[in-house]
Backbone bond lengths (Angstrom), bond angles and torsions (degrees), N, CA, C in turn:
res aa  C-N    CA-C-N  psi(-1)  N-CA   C-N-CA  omega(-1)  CA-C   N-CA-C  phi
1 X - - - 1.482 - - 1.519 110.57 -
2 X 1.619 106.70 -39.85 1.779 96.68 -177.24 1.327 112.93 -84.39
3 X 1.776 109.34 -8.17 1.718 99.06 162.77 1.561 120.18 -72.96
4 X 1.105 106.28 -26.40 1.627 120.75 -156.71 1.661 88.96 -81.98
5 X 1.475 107.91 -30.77 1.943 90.14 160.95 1.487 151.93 -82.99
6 X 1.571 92.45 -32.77 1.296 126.70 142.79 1.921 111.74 -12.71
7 X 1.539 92.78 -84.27 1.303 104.85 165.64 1.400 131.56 -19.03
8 X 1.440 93.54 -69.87 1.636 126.69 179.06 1.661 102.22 -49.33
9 X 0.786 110.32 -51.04 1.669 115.81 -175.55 0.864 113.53 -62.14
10 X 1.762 129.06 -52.39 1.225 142.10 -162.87 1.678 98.37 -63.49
11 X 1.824 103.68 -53.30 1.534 99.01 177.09 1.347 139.98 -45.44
12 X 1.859 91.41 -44.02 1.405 106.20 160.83 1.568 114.82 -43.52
13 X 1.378 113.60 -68.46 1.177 104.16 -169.98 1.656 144.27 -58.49
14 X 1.631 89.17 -24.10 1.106 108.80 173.02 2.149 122.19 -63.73
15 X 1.532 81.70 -45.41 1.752 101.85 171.30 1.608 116.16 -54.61
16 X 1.454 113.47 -43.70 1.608 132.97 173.53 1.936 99.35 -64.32
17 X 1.020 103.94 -38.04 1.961 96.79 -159.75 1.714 98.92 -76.79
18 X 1.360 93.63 -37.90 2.201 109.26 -176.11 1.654 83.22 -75.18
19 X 1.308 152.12 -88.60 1.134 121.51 -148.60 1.802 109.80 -74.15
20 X 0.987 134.44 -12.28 1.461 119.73 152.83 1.529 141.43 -46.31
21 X 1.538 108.58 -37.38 1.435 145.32 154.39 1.580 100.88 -42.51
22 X 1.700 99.21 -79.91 1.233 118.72 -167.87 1.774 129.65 -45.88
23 X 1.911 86.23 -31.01 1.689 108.33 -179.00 1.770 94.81 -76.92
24 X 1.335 112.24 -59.51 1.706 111.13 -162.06 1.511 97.92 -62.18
25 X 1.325 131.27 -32.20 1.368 126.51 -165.84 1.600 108.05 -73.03
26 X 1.358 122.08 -32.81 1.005 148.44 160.28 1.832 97.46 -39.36
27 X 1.202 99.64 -93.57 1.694 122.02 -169.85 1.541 102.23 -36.47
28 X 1.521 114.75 -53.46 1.508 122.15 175.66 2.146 102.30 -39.23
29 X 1.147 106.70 -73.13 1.514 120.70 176.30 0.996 116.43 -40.57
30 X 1.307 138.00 -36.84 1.446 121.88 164.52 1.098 135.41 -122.19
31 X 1.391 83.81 19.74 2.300 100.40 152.01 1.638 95.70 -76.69
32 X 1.344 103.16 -51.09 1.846 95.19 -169.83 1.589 93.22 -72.64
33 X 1.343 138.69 80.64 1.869 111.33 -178.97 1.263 57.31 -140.38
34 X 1.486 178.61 -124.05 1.311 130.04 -8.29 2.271 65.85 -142.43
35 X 1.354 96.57 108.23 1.661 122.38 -163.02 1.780 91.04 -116.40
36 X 1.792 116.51 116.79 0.622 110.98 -170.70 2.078 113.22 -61.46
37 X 1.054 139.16 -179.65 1.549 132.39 158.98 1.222 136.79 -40.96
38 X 0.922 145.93 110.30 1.545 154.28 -122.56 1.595 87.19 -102.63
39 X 1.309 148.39 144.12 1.281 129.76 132.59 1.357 117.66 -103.57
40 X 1.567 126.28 125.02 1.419 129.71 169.57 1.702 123.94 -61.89
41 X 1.616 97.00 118.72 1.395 87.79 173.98 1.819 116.80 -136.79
42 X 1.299 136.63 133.29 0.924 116.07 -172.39 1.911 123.72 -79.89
43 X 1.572 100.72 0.35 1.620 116.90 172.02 1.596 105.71 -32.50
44 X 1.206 98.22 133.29 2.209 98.51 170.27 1.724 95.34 -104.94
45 X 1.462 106.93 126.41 0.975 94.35 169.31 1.576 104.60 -96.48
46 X 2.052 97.94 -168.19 1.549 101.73 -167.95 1.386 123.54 -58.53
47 X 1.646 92.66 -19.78 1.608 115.32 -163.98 1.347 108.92 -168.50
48 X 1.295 104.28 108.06 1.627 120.06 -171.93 1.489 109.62 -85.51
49 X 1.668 108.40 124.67 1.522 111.02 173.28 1.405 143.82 -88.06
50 X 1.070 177.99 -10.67 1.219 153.01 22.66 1.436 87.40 -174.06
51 X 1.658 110.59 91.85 1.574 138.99 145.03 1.456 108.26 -56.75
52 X 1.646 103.16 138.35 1.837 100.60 161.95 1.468 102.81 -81.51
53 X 1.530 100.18 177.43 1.276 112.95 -164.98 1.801 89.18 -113.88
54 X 1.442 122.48 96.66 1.048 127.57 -173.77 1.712 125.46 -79.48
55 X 1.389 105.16 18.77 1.454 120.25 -161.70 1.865 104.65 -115.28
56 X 2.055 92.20 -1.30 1.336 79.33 -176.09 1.762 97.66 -144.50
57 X 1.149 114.92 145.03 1.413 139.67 -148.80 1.881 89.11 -64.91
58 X 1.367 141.12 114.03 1.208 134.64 136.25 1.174 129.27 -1.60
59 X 1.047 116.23 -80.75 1.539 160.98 167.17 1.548 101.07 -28.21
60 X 1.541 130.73 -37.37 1.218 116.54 -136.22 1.821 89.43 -138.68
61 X 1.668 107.13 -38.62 1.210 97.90 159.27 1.706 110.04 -157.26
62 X 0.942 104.11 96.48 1.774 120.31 -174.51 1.327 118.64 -43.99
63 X 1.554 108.20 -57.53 1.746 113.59 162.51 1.283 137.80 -27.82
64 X 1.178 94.07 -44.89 1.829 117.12 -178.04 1.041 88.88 -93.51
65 X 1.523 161.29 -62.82 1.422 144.82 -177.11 1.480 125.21 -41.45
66 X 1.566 109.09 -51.38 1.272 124.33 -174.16 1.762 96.42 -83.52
67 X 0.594 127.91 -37.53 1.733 134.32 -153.15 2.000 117.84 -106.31
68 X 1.027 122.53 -35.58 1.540 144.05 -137.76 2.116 79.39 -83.78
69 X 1.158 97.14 -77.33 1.549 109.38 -169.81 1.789 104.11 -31.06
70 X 1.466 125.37 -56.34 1.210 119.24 -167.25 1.393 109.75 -96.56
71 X 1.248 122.72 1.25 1.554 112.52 156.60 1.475 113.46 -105.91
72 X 1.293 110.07 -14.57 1.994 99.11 167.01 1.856 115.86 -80.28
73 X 1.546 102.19 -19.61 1.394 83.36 163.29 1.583 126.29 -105.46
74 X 1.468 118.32 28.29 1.518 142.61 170.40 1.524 96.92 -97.35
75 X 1.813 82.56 132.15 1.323 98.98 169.15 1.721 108.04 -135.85
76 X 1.172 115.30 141.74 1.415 122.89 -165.36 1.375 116.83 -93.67
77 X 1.314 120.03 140.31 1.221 109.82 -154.64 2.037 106.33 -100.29
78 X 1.211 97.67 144.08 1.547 92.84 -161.84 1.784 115.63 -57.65
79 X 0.943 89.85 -26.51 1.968 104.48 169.36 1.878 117.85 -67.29
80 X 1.518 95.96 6.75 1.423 108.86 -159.99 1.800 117.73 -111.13
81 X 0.878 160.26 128.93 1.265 150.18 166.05 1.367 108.70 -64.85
82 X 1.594 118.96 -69.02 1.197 130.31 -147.93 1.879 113.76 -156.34
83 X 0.962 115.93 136.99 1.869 105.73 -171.10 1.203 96.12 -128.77
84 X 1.306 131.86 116.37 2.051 139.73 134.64 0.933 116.52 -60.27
85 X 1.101 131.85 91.60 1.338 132.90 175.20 1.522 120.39 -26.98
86 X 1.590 109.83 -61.72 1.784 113.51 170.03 1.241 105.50 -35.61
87 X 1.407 124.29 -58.89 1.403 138.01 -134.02 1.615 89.80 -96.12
88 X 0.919 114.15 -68.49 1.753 138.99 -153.29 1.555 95.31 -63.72
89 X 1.136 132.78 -65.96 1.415 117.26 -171.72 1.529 119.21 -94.40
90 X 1.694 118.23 43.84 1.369 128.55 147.02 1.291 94.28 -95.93
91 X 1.216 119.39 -40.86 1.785 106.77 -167.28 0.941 109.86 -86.74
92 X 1.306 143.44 -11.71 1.473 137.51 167.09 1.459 116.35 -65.50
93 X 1.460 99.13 -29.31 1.802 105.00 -173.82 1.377 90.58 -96.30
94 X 1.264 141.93 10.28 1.279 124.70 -174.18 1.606 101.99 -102.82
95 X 1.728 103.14 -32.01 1.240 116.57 179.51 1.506 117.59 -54.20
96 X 1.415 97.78 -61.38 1.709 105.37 165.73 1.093 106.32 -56.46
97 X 1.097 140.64 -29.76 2.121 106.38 -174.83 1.278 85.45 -92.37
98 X 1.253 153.38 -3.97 1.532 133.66 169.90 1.630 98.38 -74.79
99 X 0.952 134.20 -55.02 1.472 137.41 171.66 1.612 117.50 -29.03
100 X 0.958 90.62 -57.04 1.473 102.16 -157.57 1.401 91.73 -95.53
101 X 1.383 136.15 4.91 1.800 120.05 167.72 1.776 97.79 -107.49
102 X 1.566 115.97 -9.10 1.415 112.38 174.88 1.260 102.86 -96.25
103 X 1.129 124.20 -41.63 1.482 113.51 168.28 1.520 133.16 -42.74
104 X 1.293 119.32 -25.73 1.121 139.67 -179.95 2.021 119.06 -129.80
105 X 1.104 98.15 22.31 1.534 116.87 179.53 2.055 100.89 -89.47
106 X 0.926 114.46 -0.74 1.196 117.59 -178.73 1.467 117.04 -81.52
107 X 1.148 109.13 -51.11 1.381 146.37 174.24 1.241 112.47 -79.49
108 X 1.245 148.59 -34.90 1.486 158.62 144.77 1.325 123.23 3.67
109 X 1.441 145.00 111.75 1.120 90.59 157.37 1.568 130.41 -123.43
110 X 1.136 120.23 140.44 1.586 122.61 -163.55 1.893 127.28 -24.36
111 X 1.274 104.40 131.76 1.841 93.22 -159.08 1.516 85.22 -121.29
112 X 1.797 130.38 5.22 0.917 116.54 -164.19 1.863 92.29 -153.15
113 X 1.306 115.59 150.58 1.651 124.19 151.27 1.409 112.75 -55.31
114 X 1.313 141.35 -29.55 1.208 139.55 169.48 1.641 119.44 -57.81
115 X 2.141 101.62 -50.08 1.382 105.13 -132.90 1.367 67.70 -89.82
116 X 1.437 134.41 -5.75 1.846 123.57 -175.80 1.538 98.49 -79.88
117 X 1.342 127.01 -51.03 1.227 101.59 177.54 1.548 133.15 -85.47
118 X 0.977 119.12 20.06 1.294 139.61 129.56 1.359 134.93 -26.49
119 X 1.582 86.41 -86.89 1.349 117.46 160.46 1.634 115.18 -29.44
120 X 1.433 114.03 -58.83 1.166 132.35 -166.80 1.587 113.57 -64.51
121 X 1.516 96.61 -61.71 1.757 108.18 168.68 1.328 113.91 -58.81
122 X 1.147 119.90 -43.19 1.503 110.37 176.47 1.868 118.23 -61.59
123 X 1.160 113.42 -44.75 1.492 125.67 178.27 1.018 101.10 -43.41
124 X 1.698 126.56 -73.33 1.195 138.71 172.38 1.659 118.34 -29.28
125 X 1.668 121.27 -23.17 1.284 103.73 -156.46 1.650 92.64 -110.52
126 X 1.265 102.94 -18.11 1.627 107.01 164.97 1.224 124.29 -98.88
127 X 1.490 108.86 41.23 1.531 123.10 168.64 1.470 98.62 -110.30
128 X 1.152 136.75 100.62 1.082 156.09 162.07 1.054 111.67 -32.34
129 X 1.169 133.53 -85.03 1.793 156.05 164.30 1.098 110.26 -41.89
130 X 1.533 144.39 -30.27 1.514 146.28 -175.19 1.791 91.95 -95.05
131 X 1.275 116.18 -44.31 1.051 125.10 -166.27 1.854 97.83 -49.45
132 X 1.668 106.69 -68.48 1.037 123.07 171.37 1.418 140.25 -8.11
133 X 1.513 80.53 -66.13 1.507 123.19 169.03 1.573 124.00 -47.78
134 X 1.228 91.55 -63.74 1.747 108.20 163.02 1.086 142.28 -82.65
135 X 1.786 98.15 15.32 1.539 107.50 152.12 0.987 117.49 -118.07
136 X 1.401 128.62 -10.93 1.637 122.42 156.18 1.263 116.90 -63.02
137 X 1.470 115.96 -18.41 1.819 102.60 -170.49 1.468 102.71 -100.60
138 X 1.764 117.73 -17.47 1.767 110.85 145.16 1.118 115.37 -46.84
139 X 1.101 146.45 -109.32 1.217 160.68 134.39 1.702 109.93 46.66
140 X 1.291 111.54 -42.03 1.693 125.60 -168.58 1.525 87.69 -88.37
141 X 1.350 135.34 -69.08 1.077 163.37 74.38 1.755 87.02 92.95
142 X 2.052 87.34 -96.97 1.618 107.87 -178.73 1.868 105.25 -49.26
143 X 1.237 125.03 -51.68 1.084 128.89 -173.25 1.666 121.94 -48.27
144 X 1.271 92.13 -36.88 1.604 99.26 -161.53 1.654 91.03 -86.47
145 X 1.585 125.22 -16.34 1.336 116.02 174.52 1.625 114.08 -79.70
146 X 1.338 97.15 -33.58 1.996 98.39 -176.62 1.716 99.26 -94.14
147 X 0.743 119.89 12.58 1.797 128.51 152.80 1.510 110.58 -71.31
148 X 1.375 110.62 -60.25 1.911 110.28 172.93 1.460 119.20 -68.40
149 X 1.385 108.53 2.76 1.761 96.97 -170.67 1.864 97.29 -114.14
150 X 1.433 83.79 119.57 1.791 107.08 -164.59 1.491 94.16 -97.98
151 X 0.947 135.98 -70.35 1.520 155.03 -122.73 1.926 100.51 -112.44
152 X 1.076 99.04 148.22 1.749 107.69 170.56 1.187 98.17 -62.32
153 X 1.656 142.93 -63.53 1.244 127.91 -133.79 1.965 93.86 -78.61
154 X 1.636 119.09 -28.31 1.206 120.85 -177.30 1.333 115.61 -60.92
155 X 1.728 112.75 -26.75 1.791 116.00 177.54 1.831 90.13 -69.33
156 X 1.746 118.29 -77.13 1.360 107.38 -152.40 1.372 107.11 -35.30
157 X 1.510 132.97 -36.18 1.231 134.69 -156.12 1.545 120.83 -49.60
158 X 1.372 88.27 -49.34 1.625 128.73 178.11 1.462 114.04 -60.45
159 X 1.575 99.30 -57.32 1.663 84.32 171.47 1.718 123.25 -89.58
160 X 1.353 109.91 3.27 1.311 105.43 -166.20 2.071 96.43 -91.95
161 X 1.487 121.33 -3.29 0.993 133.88 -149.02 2.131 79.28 -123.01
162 X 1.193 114.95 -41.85 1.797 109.10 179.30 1.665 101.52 -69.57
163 X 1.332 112.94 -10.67 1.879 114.47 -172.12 1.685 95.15 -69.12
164 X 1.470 110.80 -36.12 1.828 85.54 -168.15 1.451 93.93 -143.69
165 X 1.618 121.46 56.08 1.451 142.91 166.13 1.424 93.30 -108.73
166 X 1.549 104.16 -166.89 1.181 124.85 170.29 1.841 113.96 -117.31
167 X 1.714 98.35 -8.05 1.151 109.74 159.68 1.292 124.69 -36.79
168 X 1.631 112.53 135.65 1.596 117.59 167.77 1.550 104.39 -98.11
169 X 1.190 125.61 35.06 1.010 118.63 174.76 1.557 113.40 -117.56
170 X 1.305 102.15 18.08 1.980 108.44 165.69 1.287 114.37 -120.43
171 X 1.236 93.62 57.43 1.723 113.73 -162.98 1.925 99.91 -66.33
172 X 1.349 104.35 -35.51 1.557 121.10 -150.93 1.608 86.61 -67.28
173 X 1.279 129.12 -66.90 1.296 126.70 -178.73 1.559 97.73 -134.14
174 X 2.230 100.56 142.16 1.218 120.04 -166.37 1.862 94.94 -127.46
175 X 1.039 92.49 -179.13 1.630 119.40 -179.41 1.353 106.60 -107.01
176 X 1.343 112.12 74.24 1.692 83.89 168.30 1.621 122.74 -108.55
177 X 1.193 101.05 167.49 1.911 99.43 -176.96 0.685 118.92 -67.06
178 X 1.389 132.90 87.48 1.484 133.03 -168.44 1.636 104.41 -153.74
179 X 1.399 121.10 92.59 1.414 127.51 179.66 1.233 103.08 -51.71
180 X 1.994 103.13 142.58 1.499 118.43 175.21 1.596 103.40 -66.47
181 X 1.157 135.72 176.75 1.210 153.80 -146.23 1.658 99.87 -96.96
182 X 1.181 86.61 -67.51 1.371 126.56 -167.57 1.937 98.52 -75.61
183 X 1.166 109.36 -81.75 1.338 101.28 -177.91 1.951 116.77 -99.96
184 X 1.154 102.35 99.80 1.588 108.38 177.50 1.518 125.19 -21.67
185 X 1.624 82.74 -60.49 1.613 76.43 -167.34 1.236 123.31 -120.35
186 X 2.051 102.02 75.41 0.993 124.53 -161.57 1.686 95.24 -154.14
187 X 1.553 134.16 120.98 1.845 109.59 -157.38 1.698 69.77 -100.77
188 X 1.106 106.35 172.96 1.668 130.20 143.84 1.343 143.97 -92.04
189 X 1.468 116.97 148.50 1.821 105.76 -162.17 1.647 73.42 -104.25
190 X 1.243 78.72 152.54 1.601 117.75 160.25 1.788 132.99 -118.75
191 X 0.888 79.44 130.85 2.013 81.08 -166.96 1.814 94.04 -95.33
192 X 1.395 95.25 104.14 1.800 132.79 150.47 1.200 108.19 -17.96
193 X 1.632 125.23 70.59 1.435 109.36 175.24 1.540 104.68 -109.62
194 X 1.763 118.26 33.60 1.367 112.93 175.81 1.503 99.31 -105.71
195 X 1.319 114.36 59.88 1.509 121.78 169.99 1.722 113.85 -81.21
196 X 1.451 116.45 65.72 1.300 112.39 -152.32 1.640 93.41 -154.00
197 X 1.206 122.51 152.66 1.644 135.45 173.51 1.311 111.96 -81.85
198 X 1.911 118.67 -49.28 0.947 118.15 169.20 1.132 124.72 -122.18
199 X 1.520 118.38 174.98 1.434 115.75 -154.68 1.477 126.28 -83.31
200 X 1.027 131.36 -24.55 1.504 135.46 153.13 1.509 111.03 -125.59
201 X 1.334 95.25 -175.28 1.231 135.20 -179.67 1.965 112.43 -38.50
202 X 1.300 100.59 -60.22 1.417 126.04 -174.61 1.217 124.82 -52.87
203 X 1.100 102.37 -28.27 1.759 128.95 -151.28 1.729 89.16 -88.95
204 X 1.906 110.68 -41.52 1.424 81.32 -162.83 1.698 104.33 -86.44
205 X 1.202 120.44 20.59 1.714 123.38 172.10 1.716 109.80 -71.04
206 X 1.409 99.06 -22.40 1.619 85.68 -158.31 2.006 90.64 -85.90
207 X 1.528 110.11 151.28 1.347 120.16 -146.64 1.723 80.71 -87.80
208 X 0.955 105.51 -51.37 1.860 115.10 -161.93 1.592 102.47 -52.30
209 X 1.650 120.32 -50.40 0.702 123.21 -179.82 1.076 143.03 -25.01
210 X 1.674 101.86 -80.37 1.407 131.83 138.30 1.445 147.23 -21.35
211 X 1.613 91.39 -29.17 1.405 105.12 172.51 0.936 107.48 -74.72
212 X 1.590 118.60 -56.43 1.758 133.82 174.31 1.564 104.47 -45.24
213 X 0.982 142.12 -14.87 1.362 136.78 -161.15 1.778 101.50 -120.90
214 X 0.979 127.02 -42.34 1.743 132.55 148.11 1.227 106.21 -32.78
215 X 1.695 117.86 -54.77 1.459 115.99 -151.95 1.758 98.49 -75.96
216 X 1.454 117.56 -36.97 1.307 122.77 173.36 1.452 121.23 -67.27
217 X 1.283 123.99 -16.77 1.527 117.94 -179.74 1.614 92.99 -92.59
218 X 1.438 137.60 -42.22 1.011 114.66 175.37 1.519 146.18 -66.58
219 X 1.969 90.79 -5.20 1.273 103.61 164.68 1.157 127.12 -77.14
220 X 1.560 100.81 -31.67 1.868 107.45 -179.06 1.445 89.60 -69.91
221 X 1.363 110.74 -57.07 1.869 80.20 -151.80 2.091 116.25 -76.79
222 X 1.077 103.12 8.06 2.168 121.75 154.45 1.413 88.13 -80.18
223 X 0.976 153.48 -10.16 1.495 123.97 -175.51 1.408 102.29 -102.29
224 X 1.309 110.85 -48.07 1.289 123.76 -160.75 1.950 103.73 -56.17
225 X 1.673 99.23 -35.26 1.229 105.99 -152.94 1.587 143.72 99.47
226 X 1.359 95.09 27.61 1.739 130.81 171.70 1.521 82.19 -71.46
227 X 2.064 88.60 148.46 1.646 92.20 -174.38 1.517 84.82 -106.57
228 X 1.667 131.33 -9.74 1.641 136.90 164.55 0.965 137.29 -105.63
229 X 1.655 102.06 53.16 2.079 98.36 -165.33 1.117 110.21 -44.65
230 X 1.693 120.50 -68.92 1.546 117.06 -165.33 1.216 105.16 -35.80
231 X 1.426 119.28 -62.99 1.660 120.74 -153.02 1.192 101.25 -76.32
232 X 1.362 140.00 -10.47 1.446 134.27 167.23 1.665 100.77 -88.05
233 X 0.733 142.99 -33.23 1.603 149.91 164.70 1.139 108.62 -51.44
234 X 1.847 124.76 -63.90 1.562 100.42 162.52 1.779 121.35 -65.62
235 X 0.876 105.99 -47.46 1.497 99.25 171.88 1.922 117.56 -17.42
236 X 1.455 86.68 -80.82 1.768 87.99 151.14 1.616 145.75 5.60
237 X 1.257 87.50 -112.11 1.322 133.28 162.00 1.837 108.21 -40.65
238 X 1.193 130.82 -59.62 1.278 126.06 175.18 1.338 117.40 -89.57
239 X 1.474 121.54 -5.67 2.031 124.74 124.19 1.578 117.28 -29.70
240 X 1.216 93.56 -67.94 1.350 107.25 -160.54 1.756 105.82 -65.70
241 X 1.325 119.50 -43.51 1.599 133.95 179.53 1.474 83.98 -45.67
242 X 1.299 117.26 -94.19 1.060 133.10 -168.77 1.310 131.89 -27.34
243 X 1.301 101.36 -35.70 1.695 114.14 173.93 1.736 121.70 -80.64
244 X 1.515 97.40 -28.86 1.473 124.15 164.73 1.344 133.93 -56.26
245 X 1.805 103.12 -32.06 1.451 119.50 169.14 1.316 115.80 -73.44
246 X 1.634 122.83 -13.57 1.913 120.15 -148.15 1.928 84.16 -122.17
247 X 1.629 115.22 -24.92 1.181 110.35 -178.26 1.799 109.43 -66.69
248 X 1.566 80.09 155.97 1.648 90.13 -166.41 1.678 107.75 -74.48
249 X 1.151 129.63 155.25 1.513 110.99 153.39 1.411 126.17 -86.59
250 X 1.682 108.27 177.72 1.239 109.68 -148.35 1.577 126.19 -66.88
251 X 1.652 89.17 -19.02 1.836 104.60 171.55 1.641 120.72 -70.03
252 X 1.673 105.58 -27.60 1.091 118.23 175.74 1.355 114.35 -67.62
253 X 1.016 120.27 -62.17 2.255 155.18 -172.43 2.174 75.76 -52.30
254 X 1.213 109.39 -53.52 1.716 100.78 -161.32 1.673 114.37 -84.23
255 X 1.511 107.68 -0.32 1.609 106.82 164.94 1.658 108.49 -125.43
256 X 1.244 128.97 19.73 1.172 134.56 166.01 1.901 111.41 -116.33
257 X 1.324 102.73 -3.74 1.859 107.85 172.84 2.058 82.76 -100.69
258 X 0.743 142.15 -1.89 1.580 143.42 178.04 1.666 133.37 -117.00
259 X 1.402 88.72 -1.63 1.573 109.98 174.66 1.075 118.87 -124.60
260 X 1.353 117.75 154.17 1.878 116.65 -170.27 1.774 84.44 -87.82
261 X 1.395 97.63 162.36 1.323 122.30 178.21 1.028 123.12 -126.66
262 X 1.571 150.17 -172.78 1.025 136.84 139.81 1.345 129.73 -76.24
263 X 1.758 104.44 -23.05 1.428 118.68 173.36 1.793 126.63 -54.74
């Protein structure tokens, strides 16, 4: 009996010392709660700090302790989906020094064989008018080559010759790096069936869409110098519908690039 009180006491006491703890630890937490005003900003700095949030118990919810302070004063920028901090603000600062060395890459002057051709390709791609230029005389160019090709065996020729060019004209089937299953070190071709503007199936239901996307093929092919935009525009365009309905979706396309086939 005088052990069996013993006990009793000890429990007692033990129960009294944990909520004494529990009360001051308490009281401690929301003396520190009163957190001056946060202001949101989406600025990256050089080096982001990550204060606890001392207004809220460890113990009770860690997330919000460790975490709360540097995402309540983040603000996301509307051009933005989503920001990781680890992740997200190396590339933001990476973005700006890409900015700001093209912005002033004009004026530069080259300290390296690299940063000159750089220099060079880049100039070139912010020449508007040259730019222009040198895609109408592709274009004249590509045309005047698929003008001479009469015959089936003259198409395979063409694309079996764009497989290991730099030609975009072996659009139909490419090489990509992608080891066979079965034998490593051997990649596999794949036959190009994303001959399409947009990305699935769905896309070509919506009416507005579509319209906007009609109105653009008939511009390319008025620019180019088609004597039938419209009717080459639907031509197009109800390719592409059509080809859009038989294509796989994306869950499909992502466990059939991961499975052996017979193909």
């Amino acid at each position: 009996m005088i052990f069996s009180k013993k006990i009793i006491i000890k429990a007692l006491l033990r129960g009294s010392l944990i909520f004494t703890l529990t009360l001051f630890s308490q009281l401690i937490y929301a003396e520190s709660a009163k957190q001056p005003t946060v202001i949101k900003t989406s600025d990256i700095p050089e080096k982001r700090e990550y204060p606890v949030n001392n207004s809220i118990n460890p113990c009770v919810n860690f997330y919000e302790y460790a975490c709360s302070p540097v995402i309540n004063s983040f603000k996301l920028r509307e051009d933005r989906s989503n920001h990781i901090f680890s992740f997200s603000d190396a590339s933001e600062r990476l973005l700006e020094f890409k900015k700001k060395y093209f912005l002033n890459l004009a004026q530069k002057k080259p300290e390296s064989e690299m940063e000159s051709e750089v220099k060079s390709y880049y100039s070139a791609c912010m020449n508007q008018q040259a730019k222009e230029k040198e895609e109408k005389e592709y274009v004249k160019q590509t045309k005047e080559m698929l003008d001479k090709i009469t015959t089936r065996e003259e198409f395979i020729d063409m694309v079996a010759k764009g497989i290991t060019s730099s030609s975009q004209l072996g659009f139909l089937v490419f090489n990509a790096k992608e080891p066979n299953l079965d034998r490593p070190a051997y990649n596999d071709l794949f036959f190009n069936t994303e001959l399409r503007s947009l990305p699935e199936r769905d896309y070509y239901k919506n009416k507005e869409l579509t319209k906007e996307l009609k109105a653009l093929m008939k511009d390319f092919f008025t620019i180019i110098g088609d004597k039938s935009p419209v009717k080459k525009a639907d031509l197009v365009f109800n390719f592409e519908k059509e080809l859009a309905q038989k294509y796989p979706t994306p869950p499909i396309i992502q466990e059939q690039l991961f499975s052996r086939t017979k193909v």
